[in-house]
N, C-alpha and C positions, 0 to 999 in steps of 0.2 A: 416600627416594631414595638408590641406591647408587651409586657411581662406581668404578672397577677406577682401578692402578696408567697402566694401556696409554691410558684415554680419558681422564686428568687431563693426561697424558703431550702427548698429540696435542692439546688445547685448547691448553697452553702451550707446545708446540713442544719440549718436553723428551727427557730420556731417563732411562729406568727404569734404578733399577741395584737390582737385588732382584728379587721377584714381580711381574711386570706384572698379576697376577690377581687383586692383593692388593685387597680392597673397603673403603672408608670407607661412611659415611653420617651423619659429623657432622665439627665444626669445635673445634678444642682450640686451645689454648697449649700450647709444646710442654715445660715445666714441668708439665701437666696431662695430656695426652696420653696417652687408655686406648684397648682394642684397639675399630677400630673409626673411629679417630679422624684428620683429615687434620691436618696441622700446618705449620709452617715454620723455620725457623732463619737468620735475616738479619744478626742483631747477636752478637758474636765472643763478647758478657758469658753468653748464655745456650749457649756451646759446650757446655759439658758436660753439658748436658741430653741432645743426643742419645745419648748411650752410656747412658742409663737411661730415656729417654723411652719406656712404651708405646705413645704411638701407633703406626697400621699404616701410615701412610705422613707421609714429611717433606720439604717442598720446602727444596732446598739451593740457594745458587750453583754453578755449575760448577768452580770454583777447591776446591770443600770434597773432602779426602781422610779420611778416617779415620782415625786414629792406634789404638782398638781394637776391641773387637769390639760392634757397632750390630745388635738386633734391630728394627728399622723399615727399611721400604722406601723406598730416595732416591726421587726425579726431579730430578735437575740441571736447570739452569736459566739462562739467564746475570743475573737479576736477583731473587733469593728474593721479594724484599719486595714489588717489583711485581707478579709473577707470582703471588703469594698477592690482592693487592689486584685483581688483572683476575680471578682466580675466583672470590673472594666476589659480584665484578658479574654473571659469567656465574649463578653458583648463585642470586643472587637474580634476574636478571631469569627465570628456569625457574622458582623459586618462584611469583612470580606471573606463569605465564604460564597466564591462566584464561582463556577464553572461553564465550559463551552466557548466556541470561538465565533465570535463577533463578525458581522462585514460591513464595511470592508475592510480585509486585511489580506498579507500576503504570507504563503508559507512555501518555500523553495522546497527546489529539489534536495531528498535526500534526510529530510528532517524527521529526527524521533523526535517521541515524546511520552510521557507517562499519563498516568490516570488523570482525572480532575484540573485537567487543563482548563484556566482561563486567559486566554486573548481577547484583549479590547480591541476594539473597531480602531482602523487606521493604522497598525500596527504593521512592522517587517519581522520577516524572521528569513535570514539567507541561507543560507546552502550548509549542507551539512552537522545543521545545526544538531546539539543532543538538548532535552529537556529531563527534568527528573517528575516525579509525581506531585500533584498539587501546588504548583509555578502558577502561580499568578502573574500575567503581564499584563499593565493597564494600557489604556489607548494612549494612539497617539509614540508608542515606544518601538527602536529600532534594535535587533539582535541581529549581528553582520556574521557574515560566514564563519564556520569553524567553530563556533561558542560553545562553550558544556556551562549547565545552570541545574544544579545539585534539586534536589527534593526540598518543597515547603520554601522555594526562594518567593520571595516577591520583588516585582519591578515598578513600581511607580510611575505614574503618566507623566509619559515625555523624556522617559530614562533611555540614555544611549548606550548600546555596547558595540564597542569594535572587534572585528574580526581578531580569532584566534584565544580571546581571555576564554578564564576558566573560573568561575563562579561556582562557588561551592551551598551547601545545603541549609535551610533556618535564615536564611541573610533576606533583608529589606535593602533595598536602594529606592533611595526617597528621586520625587519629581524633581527634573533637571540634572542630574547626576551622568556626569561621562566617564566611562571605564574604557581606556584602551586607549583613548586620544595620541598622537606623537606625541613623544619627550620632543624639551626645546633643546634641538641639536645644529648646531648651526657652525661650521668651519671661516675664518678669515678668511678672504682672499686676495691674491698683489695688486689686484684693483681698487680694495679695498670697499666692495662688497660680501655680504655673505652664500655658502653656500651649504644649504638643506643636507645633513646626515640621514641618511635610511634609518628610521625606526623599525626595527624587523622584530624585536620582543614580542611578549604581551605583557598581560597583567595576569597575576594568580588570584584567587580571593579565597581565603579556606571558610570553613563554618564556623555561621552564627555572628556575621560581622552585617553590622549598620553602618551604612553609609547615609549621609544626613543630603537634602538639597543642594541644587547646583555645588555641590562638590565633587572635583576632578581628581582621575588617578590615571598617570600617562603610561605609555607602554615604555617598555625596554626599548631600549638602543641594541640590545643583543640580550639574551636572555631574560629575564622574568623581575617583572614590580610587584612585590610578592605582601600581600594582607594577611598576617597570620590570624589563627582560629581567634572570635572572640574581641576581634580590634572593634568600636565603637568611635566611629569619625563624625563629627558635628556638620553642620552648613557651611558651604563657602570655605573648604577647603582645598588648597592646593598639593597633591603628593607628585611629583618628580617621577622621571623616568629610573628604573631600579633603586629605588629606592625600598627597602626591606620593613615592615612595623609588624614588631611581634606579637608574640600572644596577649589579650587584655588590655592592651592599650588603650587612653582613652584622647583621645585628642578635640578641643572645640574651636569653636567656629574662628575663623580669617586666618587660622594659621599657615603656614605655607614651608614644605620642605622641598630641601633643593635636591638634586642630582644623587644617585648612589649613596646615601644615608642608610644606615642600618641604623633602627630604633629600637629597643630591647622590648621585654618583658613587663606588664604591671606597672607600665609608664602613665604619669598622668601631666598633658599638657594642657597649660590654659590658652586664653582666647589671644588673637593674635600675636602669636610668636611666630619669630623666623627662622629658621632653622638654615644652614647655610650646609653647600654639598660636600659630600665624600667625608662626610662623619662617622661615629661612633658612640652612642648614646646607650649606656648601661642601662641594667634589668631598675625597675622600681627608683627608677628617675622621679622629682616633681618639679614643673619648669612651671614658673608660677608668667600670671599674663604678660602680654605686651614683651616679653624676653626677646634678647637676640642672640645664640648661639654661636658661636663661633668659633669652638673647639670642642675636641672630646670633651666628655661626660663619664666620668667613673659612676657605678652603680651607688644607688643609693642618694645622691648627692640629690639637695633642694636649693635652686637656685630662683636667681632673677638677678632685671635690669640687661640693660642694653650699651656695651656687648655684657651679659649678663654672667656674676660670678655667686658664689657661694651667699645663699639664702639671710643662713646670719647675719655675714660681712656686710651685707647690702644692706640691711635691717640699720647695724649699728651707725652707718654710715649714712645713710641717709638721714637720722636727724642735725646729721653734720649739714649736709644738703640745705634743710631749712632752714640752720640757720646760720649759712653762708654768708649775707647780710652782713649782719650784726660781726659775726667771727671778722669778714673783712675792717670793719669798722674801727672795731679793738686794736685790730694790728697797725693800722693807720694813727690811732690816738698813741700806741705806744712806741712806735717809730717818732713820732712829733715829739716826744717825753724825752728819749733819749740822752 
């Protein structure tokens, strides 16, 4: 896919100052930047790359003048950084802008759908399925009976959904990603084997929520595992059966919550934490990496450490930690004093 200097020019409102005729058809660092290549220049540290940068075209601020002589073609701009950030959006929603259903695939009985449907080759879609307009599903992906999947979702090659979820509007689920899976339910028994709970729930998903690769979100045990509008979930995560995460959340990769947790509002989790079941996790939490949870969580509160307590405390205390050593040492020399 090639873009001229003139139609990168008119997307962002700019102006050529070079070859308006000049063609990209890929994306650089402008440290990197070979013929061929679009780039940008925003932070003042990498000036001096543009007087030696090959790229064929480099989006500048408007303020940028030259001091010598630049083989790459400007477009000014009154904001580089943004103006590079709103093309990569335009370039990728044109990458996927795929429509029509591929074969082989299958489409059950009973199935809507909206305009601009895309189905990739290999793909299921079961019974009573509802679709919204412009759903993109890639190959390779299964939608199980009962599913509703909002307008402008996309599904990812290889994305599973199970019967019953409900997938709301603007949402990505990246490759590998399972929505619906059982919760792990499992009863004792006087033989002292287990035995398998009915998962009869789903899962909710509201809008504008990412779900990142092979990351799982399992169905209810009885009523609904519920994504609120706006949650942004990394790779390789694990969410529980009814388990609640509300609006904005951001949660990243290896994290794992357990059973019936309710997670608030404007929560931000780092990379593997554990989060243990049938909690309570206030609005605008920050649970810094590697944490272990193991109680409520009043709003507000920045923690860490494992079982993990208040942010500061852990802070002050940990260069106790380091230098535990020594601290033991002292008290041994001054016990021998005695």
């Amino acid at each position: 896919m090639k873009f001229t200097a003139a139609q990168i020019a008119g997307i962002l409102e700019g102006e050529v100052v070079g070859n308006p005729d000049a063609e990209v058809f890929k994306l650089s660092k402008i440290e990197e930047g070979t013929e061929g290549s679009l780039t940008f220049l925003a932070n003042p540290k990498y000036l001096n790359y543009i007087y030696s940068t090959e790229a064929t075209i480099t989006i500048v601020n408007n303020t940028f003048e030259p001091e010598n002589e630049i083989k790459t073609t400007l477009i000014k701009v009154e904001d580089a950084y943004q103006s590079f950030s709103k093309l990569l959006e335009y370039y990728n929603q044109v990458k996927l802008m795929k429509s029509g259903i591929e074969q082989p695939s299958v489409i059950s009985e009973n199935v809507t759908y909206g305009e601009n449907l895309y189905l990739g080759s290999f793909s299921y879609i079961g019974k009573n399925v509802i679709i919204g307009a412009n759903v993109k599903i890639y190959p390779n992906s299964f939608v199980g009976d009962n599913v509703t999947i909002g307008d402008n979702t996309i599904l990812f090659a290889g994305v599973k959904v199970y019967s019953e979820s409900v997938i709301g509007a603007n949402c990505a689920i990246h490759s590998g990603a399972i929505i619906g899976s059982d919760g792990f339910g499992f009863a004792p028994t006087e033989d002292g084997t287990f035995s398998k709970i009915p998962q009869i729930g789903n899962v909710i998903m509201e809008d504008f929520v990412d779900v990142g690769a092979n990351t799982t979100i399992d169905r209810a045990t009885l009523g609904s595992t519920i994504i609120r509008k706006g949650v942004k979930l990394d790779n390789h995560i694990q969410i529980a059966h009814n388990v609640e995460i509300g609006e904005n959340t951001v949660i990243a990769a290896q994290t794992g919550v357990a059973g019936s947790t309710k997670i608030g509002n404007n929560c931000m989790i780092g990379g593997q934490v554990g989060i243990a079941g049938h909690l309570t996790i206030g609005n605008n939490v920050r649970v810094q990496a590697q944490s272990g949870i193991g109680k409520n969580i009043a709003d507000g509160e920045v923690i860490q450490g494992s079982p993990a307590f208040n942010y500061g405390d852990y802070s002050k205390s940990y260069v106790h930690f380091r230098n535990l050593p020594k601290i033991v040492a002292d008290i041994e020399e001054l016990k021998k004093n005695k």
